[in-house]
ZAVO-54668 format. One record per residue: z, y, x of N, C-alpha, C in turn; residue number from 1; residue in one letter. Coordinates in steps of 0.02 Angstrom, whole numbers. Layout:
% residues N
     nup  nnorth   neast    caup  canorth  caeast     cup  cnorth   ceast  num  residu
       Z       Y       X       Z        Y       X       Z       Y       X  NUM       A
...
This chain:
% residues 272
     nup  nnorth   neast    caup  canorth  caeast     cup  cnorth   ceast  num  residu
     652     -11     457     650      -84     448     583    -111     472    1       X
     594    -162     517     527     -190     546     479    -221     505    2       X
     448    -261     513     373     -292     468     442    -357     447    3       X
     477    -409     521     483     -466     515     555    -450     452    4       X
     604    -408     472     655     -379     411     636    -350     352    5       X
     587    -354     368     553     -339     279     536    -404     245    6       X
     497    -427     280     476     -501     239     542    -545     241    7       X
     590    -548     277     643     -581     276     694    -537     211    8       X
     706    -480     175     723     -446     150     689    -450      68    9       X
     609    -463      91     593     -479      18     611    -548     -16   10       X
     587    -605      57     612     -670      18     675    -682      13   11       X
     743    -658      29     802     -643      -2     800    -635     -62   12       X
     783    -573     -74     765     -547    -140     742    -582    -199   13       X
     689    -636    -176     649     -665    -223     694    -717    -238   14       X
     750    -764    -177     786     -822    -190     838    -778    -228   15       X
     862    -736    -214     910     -694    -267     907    -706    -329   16       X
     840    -665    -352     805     -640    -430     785    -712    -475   17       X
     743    -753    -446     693     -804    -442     717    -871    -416   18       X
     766    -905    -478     788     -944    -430     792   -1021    -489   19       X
     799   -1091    -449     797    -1147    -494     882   -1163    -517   20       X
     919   -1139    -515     994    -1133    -496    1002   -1155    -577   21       X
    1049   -1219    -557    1049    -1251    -656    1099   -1212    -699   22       X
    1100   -1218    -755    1137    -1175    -794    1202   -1175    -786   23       X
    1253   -1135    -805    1349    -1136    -794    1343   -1135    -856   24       X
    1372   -1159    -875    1392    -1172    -959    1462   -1131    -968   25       X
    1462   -1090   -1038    1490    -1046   -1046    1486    -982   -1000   26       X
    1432    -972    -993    1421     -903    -935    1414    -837    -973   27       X
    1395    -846   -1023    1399     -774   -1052    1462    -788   -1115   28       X
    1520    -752   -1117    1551     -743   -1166    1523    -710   -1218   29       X
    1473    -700   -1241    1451     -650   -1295    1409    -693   -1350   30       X
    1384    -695   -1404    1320     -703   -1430    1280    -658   -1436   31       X
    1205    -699   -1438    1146     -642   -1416    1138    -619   -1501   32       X
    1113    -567   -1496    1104     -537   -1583    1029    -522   -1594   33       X
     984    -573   -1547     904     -570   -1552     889    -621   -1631   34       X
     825    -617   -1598     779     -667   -1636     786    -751   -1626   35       X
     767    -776   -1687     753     -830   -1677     826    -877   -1642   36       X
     883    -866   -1696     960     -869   -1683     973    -950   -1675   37       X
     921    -991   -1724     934    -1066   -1738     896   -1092   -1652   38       X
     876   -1053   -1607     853    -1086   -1531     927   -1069   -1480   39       X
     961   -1010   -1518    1018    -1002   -1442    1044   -1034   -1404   40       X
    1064   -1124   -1441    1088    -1173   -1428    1036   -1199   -1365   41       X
     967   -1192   -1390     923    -1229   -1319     916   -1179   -1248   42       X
     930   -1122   -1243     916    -1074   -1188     969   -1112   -1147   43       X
     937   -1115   -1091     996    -1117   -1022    1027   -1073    -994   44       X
    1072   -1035   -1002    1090     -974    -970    1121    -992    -915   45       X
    1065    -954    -883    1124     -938    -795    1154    -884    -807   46       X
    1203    -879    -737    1236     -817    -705    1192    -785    -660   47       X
    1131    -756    -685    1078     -725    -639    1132    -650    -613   48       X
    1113    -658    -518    1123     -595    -503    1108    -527    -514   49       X
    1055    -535    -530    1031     -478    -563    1035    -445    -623   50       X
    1088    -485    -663    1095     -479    -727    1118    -391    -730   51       X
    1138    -362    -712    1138     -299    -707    1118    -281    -640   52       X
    1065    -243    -645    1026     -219    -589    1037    -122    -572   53       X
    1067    -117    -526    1066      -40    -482    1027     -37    -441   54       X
     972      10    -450     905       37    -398     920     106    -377   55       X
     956     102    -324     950      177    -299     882     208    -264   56       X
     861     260    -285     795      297    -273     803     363    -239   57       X
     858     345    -216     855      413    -154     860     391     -94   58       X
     887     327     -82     870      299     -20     796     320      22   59       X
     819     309      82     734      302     128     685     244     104   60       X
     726     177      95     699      123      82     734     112      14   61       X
     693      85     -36     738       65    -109     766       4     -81   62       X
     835      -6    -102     888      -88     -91     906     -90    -172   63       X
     894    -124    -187     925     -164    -235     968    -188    -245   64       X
    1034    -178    -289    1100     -200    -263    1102    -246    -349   65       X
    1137    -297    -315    1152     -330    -378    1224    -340    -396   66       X
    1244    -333    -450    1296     -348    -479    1327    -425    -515   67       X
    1363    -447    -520    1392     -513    -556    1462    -525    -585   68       X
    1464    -441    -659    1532     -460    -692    1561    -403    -644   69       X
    1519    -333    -617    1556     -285    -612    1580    -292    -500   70       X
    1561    -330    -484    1575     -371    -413    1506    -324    -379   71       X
    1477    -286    -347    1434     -254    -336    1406    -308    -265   72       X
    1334    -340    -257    1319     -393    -175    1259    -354    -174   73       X
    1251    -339     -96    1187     -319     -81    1145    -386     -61   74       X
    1098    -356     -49    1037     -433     -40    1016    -402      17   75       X
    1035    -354      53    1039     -336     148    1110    -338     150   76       X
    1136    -376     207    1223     -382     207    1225    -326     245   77       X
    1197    -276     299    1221     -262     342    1189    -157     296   78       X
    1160    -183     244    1122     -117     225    1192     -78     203   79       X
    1196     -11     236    1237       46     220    1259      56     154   80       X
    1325      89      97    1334       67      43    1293     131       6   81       X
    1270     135     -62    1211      176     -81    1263     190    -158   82       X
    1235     255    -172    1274      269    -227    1208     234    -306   83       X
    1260     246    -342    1242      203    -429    1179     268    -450   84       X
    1128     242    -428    1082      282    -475    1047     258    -554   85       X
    1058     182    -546    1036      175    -626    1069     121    -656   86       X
    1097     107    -688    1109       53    -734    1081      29    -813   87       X
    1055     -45    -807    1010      -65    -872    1065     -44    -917   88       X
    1034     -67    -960    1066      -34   -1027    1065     -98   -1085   89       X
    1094    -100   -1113    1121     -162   -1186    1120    -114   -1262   90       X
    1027    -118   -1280    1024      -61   -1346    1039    -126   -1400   91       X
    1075    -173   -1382    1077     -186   -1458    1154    -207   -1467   92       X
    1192    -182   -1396    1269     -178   -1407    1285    -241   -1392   93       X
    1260    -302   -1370    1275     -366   -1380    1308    -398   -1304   94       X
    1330    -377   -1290    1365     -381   -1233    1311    -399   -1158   95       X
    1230    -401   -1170    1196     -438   -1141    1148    -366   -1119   96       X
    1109    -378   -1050    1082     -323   -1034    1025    -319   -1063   97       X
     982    -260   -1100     909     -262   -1090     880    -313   -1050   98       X
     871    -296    -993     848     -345    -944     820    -417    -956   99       X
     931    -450    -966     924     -501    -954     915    -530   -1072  100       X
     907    -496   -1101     894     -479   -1147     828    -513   -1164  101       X
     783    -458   -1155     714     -481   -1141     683    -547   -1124  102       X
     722    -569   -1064     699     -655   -1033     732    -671   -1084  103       X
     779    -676   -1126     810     -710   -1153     752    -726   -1220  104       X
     727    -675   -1252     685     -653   -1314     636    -680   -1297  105       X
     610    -680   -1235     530     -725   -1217     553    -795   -1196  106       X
     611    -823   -1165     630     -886   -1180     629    -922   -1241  107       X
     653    -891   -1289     663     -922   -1352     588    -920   -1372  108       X
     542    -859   -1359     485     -859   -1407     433    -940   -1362  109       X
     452    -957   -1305     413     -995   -1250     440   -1084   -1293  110       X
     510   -1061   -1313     541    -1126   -1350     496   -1146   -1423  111       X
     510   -1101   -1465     475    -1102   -1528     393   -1098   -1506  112       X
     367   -1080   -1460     298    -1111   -1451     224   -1100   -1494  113       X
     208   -1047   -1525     175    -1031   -1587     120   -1030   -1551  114       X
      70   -1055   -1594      16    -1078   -1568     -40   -1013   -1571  115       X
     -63   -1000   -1516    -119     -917   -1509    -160    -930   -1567  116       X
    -151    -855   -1580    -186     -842   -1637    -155    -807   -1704  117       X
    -177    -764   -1759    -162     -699   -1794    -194    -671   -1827  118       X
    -220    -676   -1886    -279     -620   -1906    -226    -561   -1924  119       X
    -270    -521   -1947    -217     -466   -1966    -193    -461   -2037  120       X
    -137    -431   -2014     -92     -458   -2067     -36    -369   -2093  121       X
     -44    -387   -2128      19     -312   -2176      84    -341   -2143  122       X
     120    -310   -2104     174     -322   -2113     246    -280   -2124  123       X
     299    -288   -2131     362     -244   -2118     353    -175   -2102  124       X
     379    -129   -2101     378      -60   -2053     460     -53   -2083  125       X
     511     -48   -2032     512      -56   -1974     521    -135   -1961  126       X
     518    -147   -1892     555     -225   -1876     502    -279   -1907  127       X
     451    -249   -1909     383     -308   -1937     368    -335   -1881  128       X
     358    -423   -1917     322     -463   -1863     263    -513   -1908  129       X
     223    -550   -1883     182     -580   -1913     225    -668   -1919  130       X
     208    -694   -1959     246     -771   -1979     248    -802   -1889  131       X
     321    -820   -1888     348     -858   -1836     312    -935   -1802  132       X
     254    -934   -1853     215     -983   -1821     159    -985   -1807  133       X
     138    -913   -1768      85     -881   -1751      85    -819   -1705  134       X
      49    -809   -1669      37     -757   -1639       4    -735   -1564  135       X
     -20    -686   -1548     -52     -662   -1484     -22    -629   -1429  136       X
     -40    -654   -1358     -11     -625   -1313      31    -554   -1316  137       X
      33    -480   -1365      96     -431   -1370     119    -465   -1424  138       X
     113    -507   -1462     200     -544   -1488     235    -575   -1467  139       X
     202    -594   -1414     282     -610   -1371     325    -580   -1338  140       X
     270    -513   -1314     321     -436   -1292     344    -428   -1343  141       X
     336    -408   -1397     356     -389   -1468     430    -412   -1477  142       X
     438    -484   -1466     481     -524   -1493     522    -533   -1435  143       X
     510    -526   -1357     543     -528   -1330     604    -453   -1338  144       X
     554    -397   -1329     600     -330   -1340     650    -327   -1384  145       X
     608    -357   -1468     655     -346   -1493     746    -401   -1524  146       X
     714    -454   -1454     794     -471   -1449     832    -435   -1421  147       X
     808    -381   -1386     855     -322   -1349     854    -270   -1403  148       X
     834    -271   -1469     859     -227   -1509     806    -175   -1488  149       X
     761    -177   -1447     690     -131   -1463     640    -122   -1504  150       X
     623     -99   -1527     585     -113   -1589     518     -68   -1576  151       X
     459    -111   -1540     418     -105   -1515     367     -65   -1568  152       X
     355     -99   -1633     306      -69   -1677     351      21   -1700  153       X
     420       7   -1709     437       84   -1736     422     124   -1689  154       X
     477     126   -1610     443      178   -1560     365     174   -1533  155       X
     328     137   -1530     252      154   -1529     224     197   -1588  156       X
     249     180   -1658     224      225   -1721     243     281   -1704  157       X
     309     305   -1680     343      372   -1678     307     405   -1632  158       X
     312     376   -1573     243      414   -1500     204     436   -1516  159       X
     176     395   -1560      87      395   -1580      70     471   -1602  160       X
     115     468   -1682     159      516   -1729     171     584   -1675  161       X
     207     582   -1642     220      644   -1600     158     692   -1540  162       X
     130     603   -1531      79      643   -1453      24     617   -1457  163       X
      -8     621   -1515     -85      582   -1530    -126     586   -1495  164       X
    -117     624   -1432    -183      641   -1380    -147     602   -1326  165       X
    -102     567   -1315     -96      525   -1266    -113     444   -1270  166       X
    -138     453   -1342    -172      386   -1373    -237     402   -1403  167       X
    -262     406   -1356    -363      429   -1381    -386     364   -1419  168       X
    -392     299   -1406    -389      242   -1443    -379     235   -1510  169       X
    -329     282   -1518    -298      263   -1590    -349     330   -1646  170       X
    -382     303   -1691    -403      333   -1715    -389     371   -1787  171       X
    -334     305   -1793    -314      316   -1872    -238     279   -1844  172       X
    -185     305   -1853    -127      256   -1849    -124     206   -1891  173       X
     -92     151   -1899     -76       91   -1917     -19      35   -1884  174       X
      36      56   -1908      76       18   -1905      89     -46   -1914  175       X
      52     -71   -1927      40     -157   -1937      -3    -167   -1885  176       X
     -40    -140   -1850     -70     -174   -1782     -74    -124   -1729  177       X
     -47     -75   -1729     -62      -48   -1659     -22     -57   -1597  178       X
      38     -71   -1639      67     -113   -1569      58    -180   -1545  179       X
      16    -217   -1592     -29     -269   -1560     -70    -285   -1519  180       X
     -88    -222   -1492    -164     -205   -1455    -128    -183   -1398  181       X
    -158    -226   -1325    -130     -208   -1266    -154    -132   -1239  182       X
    -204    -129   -1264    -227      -51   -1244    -193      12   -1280  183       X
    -172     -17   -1343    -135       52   -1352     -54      31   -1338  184       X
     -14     -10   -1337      27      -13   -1275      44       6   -1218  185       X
     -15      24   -1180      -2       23   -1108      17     115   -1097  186       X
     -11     160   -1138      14      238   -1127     107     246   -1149  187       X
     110     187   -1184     163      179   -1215     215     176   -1163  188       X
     196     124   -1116     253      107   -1065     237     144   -1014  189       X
     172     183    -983     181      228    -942     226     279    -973  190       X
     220     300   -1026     274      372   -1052     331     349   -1008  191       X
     368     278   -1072     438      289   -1084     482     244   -1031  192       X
     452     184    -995     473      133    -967     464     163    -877  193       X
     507     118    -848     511      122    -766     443      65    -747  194       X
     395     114    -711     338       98    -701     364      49    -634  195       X
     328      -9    -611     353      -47    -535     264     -72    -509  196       X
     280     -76    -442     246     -108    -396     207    -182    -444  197       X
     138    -161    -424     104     -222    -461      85    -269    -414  198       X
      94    -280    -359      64     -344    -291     146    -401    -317  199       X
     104    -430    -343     158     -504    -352     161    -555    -285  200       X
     133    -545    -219     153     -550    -168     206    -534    -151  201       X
     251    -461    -172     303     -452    -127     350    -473    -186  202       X
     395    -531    -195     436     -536    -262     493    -528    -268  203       X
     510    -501    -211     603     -456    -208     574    -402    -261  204       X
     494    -374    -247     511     -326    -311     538    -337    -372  205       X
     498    -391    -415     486     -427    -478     577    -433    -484  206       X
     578    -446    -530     636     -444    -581     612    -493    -653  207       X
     655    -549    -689     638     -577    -743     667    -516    -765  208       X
     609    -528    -847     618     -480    -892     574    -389    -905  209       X
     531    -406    -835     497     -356    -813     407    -362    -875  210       X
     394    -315    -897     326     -322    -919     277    -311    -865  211       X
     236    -367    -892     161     -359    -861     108    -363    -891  212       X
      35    -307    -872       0     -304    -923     -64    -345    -836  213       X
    -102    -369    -887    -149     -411    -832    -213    -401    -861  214       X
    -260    -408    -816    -335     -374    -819    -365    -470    -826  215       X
    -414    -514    -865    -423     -561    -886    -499    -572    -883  216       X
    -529    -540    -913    -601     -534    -946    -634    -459    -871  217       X
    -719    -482    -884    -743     -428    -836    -744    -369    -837  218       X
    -725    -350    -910    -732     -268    -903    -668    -246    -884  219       X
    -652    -212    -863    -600     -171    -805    -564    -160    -857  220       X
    -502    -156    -821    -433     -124    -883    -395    -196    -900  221       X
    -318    -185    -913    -271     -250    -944    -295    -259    -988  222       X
    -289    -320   -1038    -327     -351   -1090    -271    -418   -1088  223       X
    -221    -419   -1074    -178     -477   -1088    -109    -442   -1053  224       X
     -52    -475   -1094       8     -456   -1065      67    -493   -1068  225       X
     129    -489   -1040     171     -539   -1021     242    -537   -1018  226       X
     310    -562    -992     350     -567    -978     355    -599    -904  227       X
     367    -561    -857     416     -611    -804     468    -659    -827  228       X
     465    -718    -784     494     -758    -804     563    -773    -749  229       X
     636    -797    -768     654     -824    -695     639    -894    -652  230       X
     592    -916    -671     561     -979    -627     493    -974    -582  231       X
     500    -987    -530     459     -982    -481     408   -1052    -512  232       X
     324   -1031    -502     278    -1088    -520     262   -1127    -458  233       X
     214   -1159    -470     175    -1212    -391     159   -1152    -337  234       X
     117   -1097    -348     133    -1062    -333     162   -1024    -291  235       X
     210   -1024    -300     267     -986    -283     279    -899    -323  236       X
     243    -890    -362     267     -815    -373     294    -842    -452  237       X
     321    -782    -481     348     -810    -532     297    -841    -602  238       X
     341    -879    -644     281     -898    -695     286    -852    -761  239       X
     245    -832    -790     228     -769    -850     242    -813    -907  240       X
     297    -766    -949     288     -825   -1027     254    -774   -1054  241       X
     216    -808   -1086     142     -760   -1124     106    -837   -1171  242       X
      66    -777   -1223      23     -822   -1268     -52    -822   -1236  243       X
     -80    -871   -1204    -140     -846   -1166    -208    -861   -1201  244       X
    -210    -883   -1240    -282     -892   -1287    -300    -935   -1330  245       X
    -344    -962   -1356    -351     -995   -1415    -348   -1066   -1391  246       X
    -301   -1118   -1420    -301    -1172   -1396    -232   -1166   -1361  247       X
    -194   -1133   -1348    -145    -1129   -1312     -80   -1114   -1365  248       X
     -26   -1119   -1338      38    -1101   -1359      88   -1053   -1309  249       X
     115   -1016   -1343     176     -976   -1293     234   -1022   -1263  250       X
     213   -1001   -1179     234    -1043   -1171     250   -1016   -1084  251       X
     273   -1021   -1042     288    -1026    -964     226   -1030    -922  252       X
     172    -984    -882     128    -1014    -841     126    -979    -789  253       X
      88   -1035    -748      94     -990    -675      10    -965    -669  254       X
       0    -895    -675     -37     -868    -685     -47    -819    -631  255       X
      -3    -799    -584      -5     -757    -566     -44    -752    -477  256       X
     -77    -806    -476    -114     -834    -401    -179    -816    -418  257       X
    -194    -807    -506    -270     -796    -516    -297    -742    -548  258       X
    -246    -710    -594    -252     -682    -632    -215    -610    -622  259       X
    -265    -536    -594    -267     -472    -561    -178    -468    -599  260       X
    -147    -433    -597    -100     -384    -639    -120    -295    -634  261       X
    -118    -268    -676    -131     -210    -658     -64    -156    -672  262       X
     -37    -202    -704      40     -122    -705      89    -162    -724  263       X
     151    -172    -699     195     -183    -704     278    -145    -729  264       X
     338    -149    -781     349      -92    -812     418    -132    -848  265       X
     469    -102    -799     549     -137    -834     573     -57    -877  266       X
     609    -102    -902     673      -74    -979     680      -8    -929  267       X
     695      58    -991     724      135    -958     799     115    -980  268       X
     812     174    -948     904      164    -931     926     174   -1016  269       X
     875     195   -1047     911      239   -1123     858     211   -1162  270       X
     857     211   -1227     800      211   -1257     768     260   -1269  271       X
     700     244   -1270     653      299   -1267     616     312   -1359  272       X
């Protein structure tokens, strides 16, 4: 594939994934079984193509094939047909993918709007969260996951619990904040999650629903983290729903023209 079929191949991709396309009403037959149940009524649901996503990885070149209700469309018309190497996965049974799951969980948390900010707090084990009218940039990963029925604070405790030397950070476990902390997060999703391409230039990669952890402050390393979103910003790359700092609310921004990313990291086929 040449330079000019590549860039013509990614921005396909991106009008595919990434798109302003208004809602179909009645598009999902299902109800979602997340968080924050009294917002379902405000989400717009599209019929995103990507709503179930197949990445074959034995190809020469990865294609991305998208699905819509079982209908298999490539986003190269003329690309050769590739066998099923992965399909997202629906861990909370709800007829809805991980995936499109996730955007769904950081939509609602972008709706309800909680204003940055958290001291620490005792909470729950399992399925603990801090009061719904508060919180820091990983509660909105938090809350996005666990509308997909992930439950971010139990499998981080269990990791921790099993492979304590892959979390040097952690000095003492604590289940009430360590999955709060983007740094001890991030060994988390290298383990268990499908690691992706971090240049938000090319955005056939990007996928809504994808995590991103972003480097903010001067000392080196992520220190803030996010949700892909499906709306393209001024911009043009997509906009991050994230809680971004004091004075702010969770909320949709286009962040991604200024602000490094350093690892990028969608849903595993299974839970981990």
């Amino acid at each position: 594939m040449g330079p000019c079929t590549r860039l013509a191949f990614f921005a396909l991709a991106a009008l595919l994934s990434l798109s302003r396309s208004e809602p179909v009403q009645a598009d999902l037959p299902v109800v979602d079984h997340g968080i924050f149940s009294d917002l379902d009524a405000k989400i717009a649901v599209h019929r995103p193509p990507w709503l179930d996503l197949l990445l074959c990885r034995d190809a020469k070149l990865p294609l991305a094939w998208l699905t819509a209700y079982g209908v298999p469309v490539s986003i190269a018309p003329a690309a050769p047909a590739l066998p099923i190497c992965q399909v997202i996965q629906d861990s909370d049974h709800d007829g809805i993918s991980d995936q499109f799951d996730i955007l769904l969980g950081a939509k609602k948390a972008a709706i309800d709007a909680a204003p940055y900010g958290s001291p620490y707090r005792r909470i729950a084990y399992p399925l603990g969260d801090v009061p719904r009218g508060e919180g820091v940039c990983t509660d909105v990963v938090i809350r996005a996951l666990r509308n997909a029925g992930i439950d971010l604070q139990q499998l981080l405790a269990e990791d921790i619990a099993r492979t304590p030397a892959a979390y040097s950070m952690v000095h003492k476990a604590n289940a009430n904040i360590d999955h709060r902390r983007v740094k001890t997060l991030l060994p988390y999703f290298k383990r268990h999650w499908q690691a992706q391409g971090a240049d938000p230039h090319r955005p056939g990669d990007w996928l809504p629903g994808d995590v991103v952890f972003m480097d903010t402050l001067s000392a080196p390393g992520p220190d803030h983290i996010g949700i892909v979103s499906d709306q393209l910003g001024p911009s043009g790359m997509p906009l991050i729903i994230n809680s971004w700092t004091d004075g702010y609310k969770t909320s949709e921004m286009d962040l991604l023209h200024f602000v490094p990313v350093t690892h990028r990291f969608r849903a595993p086929k299974t839970r981990a």
